[in-house]
Backbone and ligand atoms as CSV (ligand in chain L), in Angstrom:
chain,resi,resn,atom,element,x,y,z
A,1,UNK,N,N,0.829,-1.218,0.000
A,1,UNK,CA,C,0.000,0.000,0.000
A,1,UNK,C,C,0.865,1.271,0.000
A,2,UNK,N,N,2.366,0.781,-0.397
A,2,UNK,CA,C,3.103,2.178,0.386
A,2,UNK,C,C,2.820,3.091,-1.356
A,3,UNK,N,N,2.439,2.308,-2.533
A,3,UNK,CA,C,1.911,3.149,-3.584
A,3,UNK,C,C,0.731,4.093,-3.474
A,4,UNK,N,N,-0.495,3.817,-2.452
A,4,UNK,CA,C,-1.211,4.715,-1.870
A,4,UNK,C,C,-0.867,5.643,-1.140
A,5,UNK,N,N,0.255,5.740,-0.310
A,5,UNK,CA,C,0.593,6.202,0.711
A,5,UNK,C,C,1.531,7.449,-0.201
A,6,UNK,N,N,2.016,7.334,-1.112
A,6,UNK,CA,C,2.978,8.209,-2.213
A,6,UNK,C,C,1.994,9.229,-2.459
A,7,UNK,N,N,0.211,9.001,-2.742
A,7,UNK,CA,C,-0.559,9.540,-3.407
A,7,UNK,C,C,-1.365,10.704,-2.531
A,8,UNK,N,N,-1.181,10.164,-1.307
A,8,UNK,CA,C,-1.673,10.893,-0.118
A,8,UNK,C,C,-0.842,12.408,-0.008
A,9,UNK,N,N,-1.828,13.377,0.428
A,9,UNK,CA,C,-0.972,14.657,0.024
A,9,UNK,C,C,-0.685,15.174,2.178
A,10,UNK,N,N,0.470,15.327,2.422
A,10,UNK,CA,C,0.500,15.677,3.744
A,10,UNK,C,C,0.128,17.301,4.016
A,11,UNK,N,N,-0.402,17.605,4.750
A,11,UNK,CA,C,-0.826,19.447,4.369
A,11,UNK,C,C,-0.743,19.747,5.961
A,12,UNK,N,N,0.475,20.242,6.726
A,12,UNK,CA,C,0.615,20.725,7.906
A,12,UNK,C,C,0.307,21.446,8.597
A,13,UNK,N,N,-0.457,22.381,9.644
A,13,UNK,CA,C,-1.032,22.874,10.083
A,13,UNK,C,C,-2.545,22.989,9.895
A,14,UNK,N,N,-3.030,22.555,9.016
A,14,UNK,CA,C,-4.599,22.575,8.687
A,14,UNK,C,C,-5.423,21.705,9.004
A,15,UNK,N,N,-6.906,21.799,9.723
A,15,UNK,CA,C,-7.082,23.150,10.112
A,15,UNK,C,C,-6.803,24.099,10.798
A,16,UNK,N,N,-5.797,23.903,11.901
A,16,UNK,CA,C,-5.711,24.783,12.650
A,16,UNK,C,C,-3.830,24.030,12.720
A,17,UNK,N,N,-3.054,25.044,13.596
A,17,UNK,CA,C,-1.622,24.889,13.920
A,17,UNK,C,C,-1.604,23.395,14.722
A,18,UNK,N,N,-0.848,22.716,14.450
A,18,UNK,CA,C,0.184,21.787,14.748
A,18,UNK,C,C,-0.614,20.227,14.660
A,19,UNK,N,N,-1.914,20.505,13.594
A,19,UNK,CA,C,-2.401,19.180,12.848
A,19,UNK,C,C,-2.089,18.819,11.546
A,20,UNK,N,N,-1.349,17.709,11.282
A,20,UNK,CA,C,-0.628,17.482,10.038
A,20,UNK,C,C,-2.178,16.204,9.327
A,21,UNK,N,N,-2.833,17.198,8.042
A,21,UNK,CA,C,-4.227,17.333,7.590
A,21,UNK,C,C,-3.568,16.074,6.443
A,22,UNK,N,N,-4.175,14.652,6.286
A,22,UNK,CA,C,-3.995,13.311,5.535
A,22,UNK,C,C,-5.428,14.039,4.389
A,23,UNK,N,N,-4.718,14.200,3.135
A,23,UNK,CA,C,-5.551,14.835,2.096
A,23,UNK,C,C,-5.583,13.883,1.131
A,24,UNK,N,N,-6.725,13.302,0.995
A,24,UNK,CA,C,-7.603,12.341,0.127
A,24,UNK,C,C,-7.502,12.466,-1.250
A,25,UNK,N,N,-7.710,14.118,-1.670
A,25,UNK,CA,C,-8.101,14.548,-2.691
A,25,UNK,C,C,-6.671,14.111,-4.201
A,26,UNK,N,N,-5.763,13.768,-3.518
A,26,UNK,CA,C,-4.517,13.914,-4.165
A,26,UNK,C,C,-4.468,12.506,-5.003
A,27,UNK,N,N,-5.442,11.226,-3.928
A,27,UNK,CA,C,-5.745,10.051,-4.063
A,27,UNK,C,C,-6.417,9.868,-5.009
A,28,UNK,N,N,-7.702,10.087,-5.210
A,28,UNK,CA,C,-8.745,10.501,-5.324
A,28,UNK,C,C,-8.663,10.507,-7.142
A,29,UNK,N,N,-7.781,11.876,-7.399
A,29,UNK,CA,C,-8.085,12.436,-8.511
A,29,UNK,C,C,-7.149,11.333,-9.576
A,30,UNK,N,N,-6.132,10.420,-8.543
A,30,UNK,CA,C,-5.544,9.858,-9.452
A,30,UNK,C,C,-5.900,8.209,-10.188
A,31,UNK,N,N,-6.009,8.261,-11.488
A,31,UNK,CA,C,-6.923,6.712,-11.837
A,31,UNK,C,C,-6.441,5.197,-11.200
A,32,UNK,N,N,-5.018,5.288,-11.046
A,32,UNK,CA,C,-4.423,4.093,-10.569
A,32,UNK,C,C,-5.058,4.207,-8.860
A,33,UNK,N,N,-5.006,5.365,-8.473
A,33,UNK,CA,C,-5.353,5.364,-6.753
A,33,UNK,C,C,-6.716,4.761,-6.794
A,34,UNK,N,N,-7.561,5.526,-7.452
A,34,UNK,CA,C,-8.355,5.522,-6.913
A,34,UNK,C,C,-9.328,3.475,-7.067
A,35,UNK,N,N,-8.936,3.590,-8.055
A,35,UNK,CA,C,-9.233,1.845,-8.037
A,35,UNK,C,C,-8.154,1.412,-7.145
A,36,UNK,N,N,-6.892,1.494,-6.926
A,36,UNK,CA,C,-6.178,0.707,-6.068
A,36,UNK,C,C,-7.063,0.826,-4.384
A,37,UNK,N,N,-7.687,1.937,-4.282
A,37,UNK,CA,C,-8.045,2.283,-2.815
A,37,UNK,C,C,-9.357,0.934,-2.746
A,38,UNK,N,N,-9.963,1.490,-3.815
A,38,UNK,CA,C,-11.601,0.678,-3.733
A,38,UNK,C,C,-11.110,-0.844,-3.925
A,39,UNK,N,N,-10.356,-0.873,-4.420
A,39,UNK,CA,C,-9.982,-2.970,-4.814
A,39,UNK,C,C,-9.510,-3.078,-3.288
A,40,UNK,N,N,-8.752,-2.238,-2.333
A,40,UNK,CA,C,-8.278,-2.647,-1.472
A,40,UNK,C,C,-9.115,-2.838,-0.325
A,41,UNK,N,N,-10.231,-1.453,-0.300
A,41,UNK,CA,C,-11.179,-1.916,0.433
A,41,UNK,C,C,-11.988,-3.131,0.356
A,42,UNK,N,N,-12.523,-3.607,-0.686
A,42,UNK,CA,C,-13.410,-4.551,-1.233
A,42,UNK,C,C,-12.513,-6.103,-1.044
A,43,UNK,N,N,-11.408,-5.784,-1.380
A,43,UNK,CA,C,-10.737,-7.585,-0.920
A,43,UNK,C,C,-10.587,-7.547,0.772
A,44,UNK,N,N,-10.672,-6.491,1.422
A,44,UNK,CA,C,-10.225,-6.901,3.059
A,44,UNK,C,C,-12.018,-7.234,3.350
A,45,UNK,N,N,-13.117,-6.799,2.820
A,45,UNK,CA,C,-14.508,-6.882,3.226
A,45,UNK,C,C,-15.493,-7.817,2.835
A,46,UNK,N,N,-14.855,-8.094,1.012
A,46,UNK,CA,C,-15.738,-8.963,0.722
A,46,UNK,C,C,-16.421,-10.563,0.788
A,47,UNK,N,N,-15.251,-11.011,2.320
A,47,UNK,CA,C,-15.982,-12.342,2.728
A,47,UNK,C,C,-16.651,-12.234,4.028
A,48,UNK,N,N,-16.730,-10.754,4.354
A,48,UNK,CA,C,-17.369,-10.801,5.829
A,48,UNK,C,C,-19.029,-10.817,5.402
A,49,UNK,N,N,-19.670,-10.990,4.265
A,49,UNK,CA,C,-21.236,-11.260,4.157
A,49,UNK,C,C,-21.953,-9.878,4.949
A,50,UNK,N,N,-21.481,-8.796,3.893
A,50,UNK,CA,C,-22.332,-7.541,4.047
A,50,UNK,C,C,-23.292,-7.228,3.856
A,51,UNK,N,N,-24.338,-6.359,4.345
A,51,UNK,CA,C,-25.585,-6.514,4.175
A,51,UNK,C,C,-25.803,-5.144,3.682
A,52,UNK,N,N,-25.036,-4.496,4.394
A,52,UNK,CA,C,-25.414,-3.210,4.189
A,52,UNK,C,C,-24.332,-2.254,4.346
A,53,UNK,N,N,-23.375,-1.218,3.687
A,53,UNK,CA,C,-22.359,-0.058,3.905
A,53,UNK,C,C,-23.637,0.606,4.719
A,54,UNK,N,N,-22.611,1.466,5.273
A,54,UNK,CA,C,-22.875,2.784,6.278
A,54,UNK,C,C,-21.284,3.776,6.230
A,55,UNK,N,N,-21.860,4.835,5.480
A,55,UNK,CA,C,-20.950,6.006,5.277
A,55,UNK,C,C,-20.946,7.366,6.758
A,56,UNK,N,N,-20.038,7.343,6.500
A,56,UNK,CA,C,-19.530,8.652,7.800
A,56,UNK,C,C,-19.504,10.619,7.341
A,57,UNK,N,N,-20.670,11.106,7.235
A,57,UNK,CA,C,-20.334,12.155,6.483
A,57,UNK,C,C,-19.324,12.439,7.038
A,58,UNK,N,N,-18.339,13.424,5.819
A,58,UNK,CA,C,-18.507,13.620,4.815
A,58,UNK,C,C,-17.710,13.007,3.712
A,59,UNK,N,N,-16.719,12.549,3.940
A,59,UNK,CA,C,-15.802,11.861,3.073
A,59,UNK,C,C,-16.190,9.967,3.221
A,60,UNK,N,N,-16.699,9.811,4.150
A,60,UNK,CA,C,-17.053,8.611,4.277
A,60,UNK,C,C,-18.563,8.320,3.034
A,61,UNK,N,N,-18.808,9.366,2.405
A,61,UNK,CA,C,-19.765,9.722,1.237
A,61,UNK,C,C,-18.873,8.921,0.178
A,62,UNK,N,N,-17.695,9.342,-0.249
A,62,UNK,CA,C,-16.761,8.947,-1.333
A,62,UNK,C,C,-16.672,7.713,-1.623
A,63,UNK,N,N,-16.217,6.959,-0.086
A,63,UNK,CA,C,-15.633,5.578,-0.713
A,63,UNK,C,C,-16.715,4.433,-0.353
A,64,UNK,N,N,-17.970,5.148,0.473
A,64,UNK,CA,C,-19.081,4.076,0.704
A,64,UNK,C,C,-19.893,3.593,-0.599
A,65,UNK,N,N,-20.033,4.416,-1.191
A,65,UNK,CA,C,-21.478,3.647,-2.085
A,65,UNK,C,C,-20.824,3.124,-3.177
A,66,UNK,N,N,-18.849,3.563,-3.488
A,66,UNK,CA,C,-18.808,2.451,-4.232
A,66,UNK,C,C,-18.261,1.765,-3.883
A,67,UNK,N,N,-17.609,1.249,-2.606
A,67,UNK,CA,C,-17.693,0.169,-1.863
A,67,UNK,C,C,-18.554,-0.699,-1.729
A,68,UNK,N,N,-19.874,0.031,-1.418
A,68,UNK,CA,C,-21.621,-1.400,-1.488
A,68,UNK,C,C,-21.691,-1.585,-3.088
A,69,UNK,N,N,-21.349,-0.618,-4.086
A,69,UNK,CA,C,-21.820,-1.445,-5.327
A,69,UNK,C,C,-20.838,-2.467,-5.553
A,70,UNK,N,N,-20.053,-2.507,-5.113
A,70,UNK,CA,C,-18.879,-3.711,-5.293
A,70,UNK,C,C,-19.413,-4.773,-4.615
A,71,UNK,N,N,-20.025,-4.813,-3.290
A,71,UNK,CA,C,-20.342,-5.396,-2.513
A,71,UNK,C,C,-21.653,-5.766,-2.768
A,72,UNK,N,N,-22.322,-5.617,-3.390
A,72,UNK,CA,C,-23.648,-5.865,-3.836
A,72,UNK,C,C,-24.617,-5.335,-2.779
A,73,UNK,N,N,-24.152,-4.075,-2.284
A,73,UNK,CA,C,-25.513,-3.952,-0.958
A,73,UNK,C,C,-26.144,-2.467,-0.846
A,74,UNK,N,N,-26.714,-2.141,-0.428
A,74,UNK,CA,C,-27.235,-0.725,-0.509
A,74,UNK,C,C,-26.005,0.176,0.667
A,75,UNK,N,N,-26.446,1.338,0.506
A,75,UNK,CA,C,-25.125,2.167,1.284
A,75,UNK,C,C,-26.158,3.278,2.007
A,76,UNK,N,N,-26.121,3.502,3.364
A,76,UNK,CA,C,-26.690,4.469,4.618
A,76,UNK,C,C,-25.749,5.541,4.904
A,77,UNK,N,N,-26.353,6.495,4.862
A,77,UNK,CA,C,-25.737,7.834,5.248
A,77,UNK,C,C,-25.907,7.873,6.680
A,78,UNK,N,N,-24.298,8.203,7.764
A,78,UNK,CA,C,-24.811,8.637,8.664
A,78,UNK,C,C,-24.033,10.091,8.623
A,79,UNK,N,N,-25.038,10.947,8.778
A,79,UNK,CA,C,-24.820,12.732,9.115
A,79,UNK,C,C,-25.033,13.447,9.834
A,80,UNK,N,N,-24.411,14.737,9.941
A,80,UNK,CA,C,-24.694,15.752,11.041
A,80,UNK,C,C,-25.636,16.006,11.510
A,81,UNK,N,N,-25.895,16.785,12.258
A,81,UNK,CA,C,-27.744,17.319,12.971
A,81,UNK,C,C,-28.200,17.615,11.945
A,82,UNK,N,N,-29.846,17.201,11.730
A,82,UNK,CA,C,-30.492,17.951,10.935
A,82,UNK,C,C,-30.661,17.998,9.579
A,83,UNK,N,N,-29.406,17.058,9.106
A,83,UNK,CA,C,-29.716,16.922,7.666
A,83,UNK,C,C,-30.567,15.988,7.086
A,84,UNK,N,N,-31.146,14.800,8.218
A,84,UNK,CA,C,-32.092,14.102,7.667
A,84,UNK,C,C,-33.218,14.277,7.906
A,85,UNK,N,N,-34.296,14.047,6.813
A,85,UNK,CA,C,-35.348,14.297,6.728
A,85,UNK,C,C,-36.740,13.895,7.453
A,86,UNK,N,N,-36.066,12.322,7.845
A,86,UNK,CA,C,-37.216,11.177,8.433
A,86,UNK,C,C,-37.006,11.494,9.875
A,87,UNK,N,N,-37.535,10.158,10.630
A,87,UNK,CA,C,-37.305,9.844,11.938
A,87,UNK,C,C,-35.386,9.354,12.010
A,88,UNK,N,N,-34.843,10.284,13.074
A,88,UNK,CA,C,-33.619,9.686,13.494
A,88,UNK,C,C,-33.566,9.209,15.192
A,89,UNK,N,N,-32.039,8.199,15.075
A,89,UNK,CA,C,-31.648,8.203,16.142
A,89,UNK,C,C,-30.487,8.877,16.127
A,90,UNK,N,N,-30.120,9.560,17.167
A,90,UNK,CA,C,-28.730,10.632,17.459
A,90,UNK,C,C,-27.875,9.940,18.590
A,91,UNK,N,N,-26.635,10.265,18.183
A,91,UNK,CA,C,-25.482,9.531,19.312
A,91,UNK,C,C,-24.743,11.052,19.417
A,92,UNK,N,N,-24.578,11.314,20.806
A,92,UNK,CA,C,-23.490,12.857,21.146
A,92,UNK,C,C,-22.241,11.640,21.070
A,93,UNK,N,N,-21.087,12.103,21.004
A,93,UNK,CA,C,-19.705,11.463,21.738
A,93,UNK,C,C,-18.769,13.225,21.735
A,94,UNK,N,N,-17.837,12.644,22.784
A,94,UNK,CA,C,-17.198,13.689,23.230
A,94,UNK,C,C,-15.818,14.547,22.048
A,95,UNK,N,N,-15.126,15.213,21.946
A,95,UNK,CA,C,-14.576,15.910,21.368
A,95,UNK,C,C,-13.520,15.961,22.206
A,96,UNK,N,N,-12.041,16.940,21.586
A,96,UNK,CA,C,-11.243,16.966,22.567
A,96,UNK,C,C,-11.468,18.288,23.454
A,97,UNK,N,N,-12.279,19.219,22.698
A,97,UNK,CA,C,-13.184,19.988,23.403
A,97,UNK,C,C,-14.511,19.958,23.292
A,98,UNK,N,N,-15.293,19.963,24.124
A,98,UNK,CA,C,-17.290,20.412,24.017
A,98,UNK,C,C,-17.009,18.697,22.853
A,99,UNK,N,N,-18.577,18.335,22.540
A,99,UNK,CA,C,-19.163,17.540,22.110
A,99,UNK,C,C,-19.629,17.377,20.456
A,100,UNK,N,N,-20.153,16.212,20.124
A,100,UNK,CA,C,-20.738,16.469,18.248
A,100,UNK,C,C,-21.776,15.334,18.702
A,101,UNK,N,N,-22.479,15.735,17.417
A,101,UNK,CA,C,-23.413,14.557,17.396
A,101,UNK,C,C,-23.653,13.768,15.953
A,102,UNK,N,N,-24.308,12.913,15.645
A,102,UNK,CA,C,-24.188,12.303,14.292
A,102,UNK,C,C,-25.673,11.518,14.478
A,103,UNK,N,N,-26.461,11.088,13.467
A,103,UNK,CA,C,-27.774,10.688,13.469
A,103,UNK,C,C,-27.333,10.000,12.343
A,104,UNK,N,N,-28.217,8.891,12.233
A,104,UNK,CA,C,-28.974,7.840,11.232
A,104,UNK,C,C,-30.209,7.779,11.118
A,105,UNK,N,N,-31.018,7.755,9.984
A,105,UNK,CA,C,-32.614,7.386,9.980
A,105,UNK,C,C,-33.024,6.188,10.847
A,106,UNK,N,N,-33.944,6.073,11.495
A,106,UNK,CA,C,-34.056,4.818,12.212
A,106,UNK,C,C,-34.549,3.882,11.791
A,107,UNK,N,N,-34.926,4.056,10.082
A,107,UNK,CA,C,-35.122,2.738,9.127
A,107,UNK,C,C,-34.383,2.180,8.268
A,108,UNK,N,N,-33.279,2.778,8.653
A,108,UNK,CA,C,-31.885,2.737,7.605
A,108,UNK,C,C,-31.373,1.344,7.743
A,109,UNK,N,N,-31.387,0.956,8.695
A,109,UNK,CA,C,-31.077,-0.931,9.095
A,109,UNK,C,C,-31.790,-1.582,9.272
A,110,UNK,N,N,-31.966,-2.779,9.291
A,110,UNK,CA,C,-33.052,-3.352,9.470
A,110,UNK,C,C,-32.501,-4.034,10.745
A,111,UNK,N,N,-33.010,-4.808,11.729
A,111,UNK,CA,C,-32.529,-5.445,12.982
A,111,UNK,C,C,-31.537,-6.873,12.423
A,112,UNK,N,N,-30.357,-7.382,12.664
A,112,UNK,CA,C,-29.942,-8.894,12.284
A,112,UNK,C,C,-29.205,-8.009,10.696
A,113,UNK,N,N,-29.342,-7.320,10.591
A,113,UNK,CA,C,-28.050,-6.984,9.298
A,113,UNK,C,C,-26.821,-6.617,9.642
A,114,UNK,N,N,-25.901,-7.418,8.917
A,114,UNK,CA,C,-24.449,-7.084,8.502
A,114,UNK,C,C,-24.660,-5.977,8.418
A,115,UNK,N,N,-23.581,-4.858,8.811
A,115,UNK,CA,C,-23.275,-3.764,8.376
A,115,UNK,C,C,-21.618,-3.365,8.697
A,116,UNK,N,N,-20.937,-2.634,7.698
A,116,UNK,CA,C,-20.028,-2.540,7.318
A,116,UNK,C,C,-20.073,-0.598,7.201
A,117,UNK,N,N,-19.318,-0.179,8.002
A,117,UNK,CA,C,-18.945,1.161,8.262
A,117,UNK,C,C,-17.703,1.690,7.741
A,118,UNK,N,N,-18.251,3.054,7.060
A,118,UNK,CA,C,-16.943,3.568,6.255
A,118,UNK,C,C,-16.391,4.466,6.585
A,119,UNK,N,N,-15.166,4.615,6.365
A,119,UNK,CA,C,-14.518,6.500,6.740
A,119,UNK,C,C,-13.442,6.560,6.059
A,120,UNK,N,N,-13.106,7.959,5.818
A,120,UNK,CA,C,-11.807,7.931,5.441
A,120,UNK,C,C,-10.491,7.547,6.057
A,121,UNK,N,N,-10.413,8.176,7.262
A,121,UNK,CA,C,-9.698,8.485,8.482
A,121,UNK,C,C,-10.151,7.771,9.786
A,122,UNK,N,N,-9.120,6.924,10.461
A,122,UNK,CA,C,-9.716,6.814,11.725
A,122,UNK,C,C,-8.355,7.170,12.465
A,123,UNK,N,N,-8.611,8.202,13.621
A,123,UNK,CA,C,-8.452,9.372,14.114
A,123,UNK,C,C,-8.433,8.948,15.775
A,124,UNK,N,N,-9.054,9.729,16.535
A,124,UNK,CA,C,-9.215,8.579,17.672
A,124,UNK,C,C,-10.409,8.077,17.742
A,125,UNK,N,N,-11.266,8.072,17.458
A,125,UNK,CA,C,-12.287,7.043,17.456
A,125,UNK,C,C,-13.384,7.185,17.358
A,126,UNK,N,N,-13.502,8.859,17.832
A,126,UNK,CA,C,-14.666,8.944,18.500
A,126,UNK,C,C,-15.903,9.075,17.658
A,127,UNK,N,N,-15.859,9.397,16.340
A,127,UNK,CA,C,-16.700,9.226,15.376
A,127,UNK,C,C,-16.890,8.130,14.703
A,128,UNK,N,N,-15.916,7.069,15.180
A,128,UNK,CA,C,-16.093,5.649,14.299
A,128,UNK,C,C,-17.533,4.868,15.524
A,129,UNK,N,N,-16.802,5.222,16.999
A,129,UNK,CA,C,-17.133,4.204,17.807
A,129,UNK,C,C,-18.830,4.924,18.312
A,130,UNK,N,N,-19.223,6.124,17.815
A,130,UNK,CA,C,-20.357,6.746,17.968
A,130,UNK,C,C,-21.228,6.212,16.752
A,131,UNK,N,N,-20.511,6.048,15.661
A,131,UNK,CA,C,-21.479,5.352,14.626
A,131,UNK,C,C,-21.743,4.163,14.819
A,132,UNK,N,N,-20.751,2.958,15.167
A,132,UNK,CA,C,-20.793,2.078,15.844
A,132,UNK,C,C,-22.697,1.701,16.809
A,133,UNK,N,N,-21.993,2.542,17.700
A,133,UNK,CA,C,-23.340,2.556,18.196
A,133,UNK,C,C,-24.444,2.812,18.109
A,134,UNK,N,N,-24.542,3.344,17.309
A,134,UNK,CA,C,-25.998,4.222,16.610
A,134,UNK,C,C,-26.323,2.656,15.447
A,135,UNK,N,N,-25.549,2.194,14.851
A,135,UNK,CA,C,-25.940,0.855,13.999
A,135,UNK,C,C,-26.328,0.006,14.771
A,136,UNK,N,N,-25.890,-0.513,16.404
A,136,UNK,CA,C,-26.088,-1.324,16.882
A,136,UNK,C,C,-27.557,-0.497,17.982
A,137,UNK,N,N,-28.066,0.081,17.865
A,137,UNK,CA,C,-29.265,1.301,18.213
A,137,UNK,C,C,-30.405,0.195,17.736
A,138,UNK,N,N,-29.617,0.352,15.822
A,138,UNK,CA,C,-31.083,0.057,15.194
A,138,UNK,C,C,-31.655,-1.598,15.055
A,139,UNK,N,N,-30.082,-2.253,16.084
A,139,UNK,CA,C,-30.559,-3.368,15.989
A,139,UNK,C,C,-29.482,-4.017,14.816
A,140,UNK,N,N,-28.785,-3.773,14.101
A,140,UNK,CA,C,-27.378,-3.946,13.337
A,140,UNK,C,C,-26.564,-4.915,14.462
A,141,UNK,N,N,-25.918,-5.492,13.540
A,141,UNK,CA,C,-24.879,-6.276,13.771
A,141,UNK,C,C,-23.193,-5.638,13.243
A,142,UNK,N,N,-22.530,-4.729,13.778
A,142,UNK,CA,C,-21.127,-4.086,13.241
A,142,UNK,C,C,-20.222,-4.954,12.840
A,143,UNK,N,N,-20.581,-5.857,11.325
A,143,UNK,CA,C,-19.619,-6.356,10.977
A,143,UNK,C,C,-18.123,-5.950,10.975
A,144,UNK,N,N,-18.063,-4.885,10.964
A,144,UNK,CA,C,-16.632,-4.544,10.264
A,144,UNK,C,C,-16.504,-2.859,10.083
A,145,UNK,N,N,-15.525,-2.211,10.161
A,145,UNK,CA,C,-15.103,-0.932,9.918
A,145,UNK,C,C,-13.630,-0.800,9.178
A,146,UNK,N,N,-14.417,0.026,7.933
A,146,UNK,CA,C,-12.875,0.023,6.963
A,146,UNK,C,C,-12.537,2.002,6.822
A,147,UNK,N,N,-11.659,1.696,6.977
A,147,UNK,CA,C,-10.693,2.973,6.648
A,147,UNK,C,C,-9.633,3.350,5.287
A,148,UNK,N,N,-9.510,3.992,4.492
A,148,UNK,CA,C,-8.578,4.090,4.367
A,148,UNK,C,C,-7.349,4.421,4.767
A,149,UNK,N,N,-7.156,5.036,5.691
A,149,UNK,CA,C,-5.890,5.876,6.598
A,149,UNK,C,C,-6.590,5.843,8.037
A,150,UNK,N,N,-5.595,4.614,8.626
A,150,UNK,CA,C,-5.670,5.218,10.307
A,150,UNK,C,C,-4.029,5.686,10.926
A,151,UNK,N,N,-4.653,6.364,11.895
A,151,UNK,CA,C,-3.640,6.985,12.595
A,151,UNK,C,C,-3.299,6.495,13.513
A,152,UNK,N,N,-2.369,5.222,13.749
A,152,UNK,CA,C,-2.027,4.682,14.681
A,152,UNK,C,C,-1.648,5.428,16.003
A,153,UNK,N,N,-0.734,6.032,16.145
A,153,UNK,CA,C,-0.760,6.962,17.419
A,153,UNK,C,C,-1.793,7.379,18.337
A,154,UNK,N,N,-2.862,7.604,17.664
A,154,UNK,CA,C,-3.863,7.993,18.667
A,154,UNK,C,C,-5.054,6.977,18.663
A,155,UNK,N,N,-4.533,6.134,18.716
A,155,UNK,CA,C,-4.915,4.605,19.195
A,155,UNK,C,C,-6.552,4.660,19.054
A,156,UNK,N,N,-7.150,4.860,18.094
A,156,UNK,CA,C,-8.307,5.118,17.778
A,156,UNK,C,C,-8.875,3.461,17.919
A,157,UNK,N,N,-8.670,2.697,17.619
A,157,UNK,CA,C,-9.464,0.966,17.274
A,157,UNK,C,C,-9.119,0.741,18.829
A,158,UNK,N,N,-8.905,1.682,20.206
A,158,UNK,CA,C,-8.705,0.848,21.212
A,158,UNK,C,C,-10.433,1.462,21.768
A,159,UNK,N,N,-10.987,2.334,21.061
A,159,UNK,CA,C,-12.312,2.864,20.837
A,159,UNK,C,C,-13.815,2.001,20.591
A,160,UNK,N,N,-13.180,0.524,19.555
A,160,UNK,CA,C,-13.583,-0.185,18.595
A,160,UNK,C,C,-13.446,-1.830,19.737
A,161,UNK,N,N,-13.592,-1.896,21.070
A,161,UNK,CA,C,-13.688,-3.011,21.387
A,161,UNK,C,C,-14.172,-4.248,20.393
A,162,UNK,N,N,-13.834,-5.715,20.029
A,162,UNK,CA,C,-14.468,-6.516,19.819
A,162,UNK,C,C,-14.754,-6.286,18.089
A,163,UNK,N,N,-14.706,-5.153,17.679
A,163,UNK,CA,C,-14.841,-5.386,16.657
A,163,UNK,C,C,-13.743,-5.507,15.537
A,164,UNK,N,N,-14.037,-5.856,14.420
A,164,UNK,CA,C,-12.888,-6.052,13.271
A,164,UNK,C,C,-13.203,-4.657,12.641
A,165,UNK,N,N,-11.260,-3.859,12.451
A,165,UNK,CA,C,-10.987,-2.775,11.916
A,165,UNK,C,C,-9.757,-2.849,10.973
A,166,UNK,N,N,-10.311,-2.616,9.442
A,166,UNK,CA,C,-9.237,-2.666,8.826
A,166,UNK,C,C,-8.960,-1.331,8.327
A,167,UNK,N,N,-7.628,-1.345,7.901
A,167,UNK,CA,C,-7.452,0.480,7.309
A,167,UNK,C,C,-6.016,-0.103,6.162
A,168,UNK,N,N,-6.070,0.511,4.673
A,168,UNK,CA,C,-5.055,0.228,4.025
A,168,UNK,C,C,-3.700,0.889,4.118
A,169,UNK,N,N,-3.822,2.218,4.754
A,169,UNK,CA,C,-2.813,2.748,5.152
A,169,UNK,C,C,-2.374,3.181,6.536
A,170,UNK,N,N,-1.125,3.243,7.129
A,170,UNK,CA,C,-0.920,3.515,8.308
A,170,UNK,C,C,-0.007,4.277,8.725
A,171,UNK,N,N,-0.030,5.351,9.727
A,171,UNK,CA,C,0.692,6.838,9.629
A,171,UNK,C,C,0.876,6.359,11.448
L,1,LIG,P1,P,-11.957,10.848,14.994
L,1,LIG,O1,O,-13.351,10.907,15.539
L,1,LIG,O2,O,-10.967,11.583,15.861
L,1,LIG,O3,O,-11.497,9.440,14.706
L,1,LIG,O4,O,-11.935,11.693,13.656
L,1,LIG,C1,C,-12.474,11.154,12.559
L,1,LIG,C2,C,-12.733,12.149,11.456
L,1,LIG,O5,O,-11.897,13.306,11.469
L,1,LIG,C3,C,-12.491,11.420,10.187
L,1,LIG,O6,O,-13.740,11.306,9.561
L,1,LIG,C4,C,-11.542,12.273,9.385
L,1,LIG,O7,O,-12.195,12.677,8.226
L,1,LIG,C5,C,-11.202,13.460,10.239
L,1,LIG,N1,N,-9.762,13.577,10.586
L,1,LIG,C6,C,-9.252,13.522,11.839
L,1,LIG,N2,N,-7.933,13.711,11.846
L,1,LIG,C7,C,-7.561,13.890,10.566
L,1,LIG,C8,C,-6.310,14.132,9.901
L,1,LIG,N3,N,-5.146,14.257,10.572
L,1,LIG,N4,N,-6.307,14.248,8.559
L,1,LIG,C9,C,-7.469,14.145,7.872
L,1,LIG,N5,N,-8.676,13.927,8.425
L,1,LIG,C10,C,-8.734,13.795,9.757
């Protein structure tokens, strides 16, 4: 994967001073990456018997739905306050300051489904292991959580008890 890892653009201080910002877009735009990313996701996932992707706004938008069309399964948005339309369930988790929250429709899973959670980044956790829970809310089963880029240092999958976390690249 260290050919993905070439493609990744490092951008230092952004957003704010002394966060070194893992930029997708560099990946993304390139044709060899961007199938190398999706083949890589899809061979670490495709014997865990998925039922269903679940994307992480906002970049977790990118590599989910064509991750489930590979996978043969439909793909769930989970997003910020307010952007969905139906009935939700909402999970707060903490920040390294003050709090966020993230919602799913509460018909988005069905109870006893595989589900398979996406992101770009896993970071420390706290948005993986809040979606996490909000799938297992609706009655989901958390097959699996794929990343492209985790950040080992800040030990984010120690967030992810019990479950299986794969990521193709590692910083
Ligand atoms: P966390 O909840 O800390 O695991 O943060 C997860 C989210 O923050 C991911 O969806 C990433 O998109 C974003 N993120 C956190 N740190 C970085 C970073 N250094 N570079 C790029 N994105 C990041």
């Amino acid at each position: 994967m260290d050919n993905l890892k070439s493609l990744i653009r490092e951008v230092p201080d952004y957003p704010k001073p002394g966060i070194l910002f893992y930029d997708i877009t560099t990946l993304l735009k390139d044709t060899a990456g961007l199938k190398g990313v999706l083949d890589g996701l899809h061979a670490k996932t495709a014997g865990l018997g998925i039922d269903k992707v679940v994307g992480i706004e906002a970049r977790g938008f990118i590599f989910g739905p064509a991750l489930a069309y590979a996978l043969g399964t439909g793909f769930v948005p989970i997003r910020k306050p307010k952007k969905l339309p139906s009935a939700v369930e909402r999970m707060e988790y903490a920040l390294e300051y003050g709090t966020d929250v993230i919602e799913i429709h509460k018909d988005a899973v069905e109870p006893g489904q595989r589900v398979l959670i996406v992101d770009d980044v896993l970071a420390t956790g706290g948005t993986a292991a809040a979606a996490a829970k909000l799938v297992e809310k609706l009655g989901g089963t958390v097959a699996g959580l794929s990343f492209v880029i985790e950040l080992d240092f800040l030990s984010g999958r120690a967030k992810l008890p019990g479950h299986r976390v794969d990521s193709l690249v590692h910083y």
